[in-house]
N, C-alpha and C positions, 0 to 999 in steps of 0.2 A: 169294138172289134171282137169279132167272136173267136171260140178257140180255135184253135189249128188251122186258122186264117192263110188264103194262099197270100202271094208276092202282090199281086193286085190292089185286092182289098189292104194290104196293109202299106204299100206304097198310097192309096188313094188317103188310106186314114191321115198316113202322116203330113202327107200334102193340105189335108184340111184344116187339120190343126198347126199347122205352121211350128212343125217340133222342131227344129234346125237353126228356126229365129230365136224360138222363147230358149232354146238350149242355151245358145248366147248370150242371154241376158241372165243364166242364173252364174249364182256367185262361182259353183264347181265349175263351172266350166271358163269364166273368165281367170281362175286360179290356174287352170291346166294352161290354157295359151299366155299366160306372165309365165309359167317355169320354161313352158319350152321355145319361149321368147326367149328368156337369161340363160339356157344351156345351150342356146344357139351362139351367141356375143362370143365376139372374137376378142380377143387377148388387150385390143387397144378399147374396143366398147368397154370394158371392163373397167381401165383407168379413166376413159375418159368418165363413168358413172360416179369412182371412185372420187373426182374432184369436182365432179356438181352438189355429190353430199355433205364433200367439205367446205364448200363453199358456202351451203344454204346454211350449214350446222352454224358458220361464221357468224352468216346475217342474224341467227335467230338468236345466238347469245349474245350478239351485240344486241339487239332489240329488246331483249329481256333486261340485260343491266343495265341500260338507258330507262327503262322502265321502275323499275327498281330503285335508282339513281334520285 
């Protein structure tokens, strides 16, 4: 892209390199859509998140002290 590129040429760039898909796929940007995924959840997502955590937390210390056992 050259400097002071109009709207054209830099819509065409980024169409070529497909920047919207690889954006997606890096880590900052799947960080940003989890926060504003979780400051979206309404009051019930919240507990219900709160009892799949507790639940898994369950299985894994039982599987550990069965392990250990």
């Amino acid at each position: 892209v050259p400097r002071n590129a109009g709207q054209k040429v830099l819509k065409a760039a980024i169409a070529k390199q497909d920047l919207s898909g690889n954006w997606a796929k890096t880590s900052w940007a799947k960080k940003v859509a989890s926060r504003s995924t979780r400051s979206s959840n309404s009051d019930f997502d919240r507990f219900k998140l709160q009892k799949y955590k507790k639940l898994r937390r369950e299985i894994v210390n039982k599987a550990s002290k069965s392990a250990n056992a």
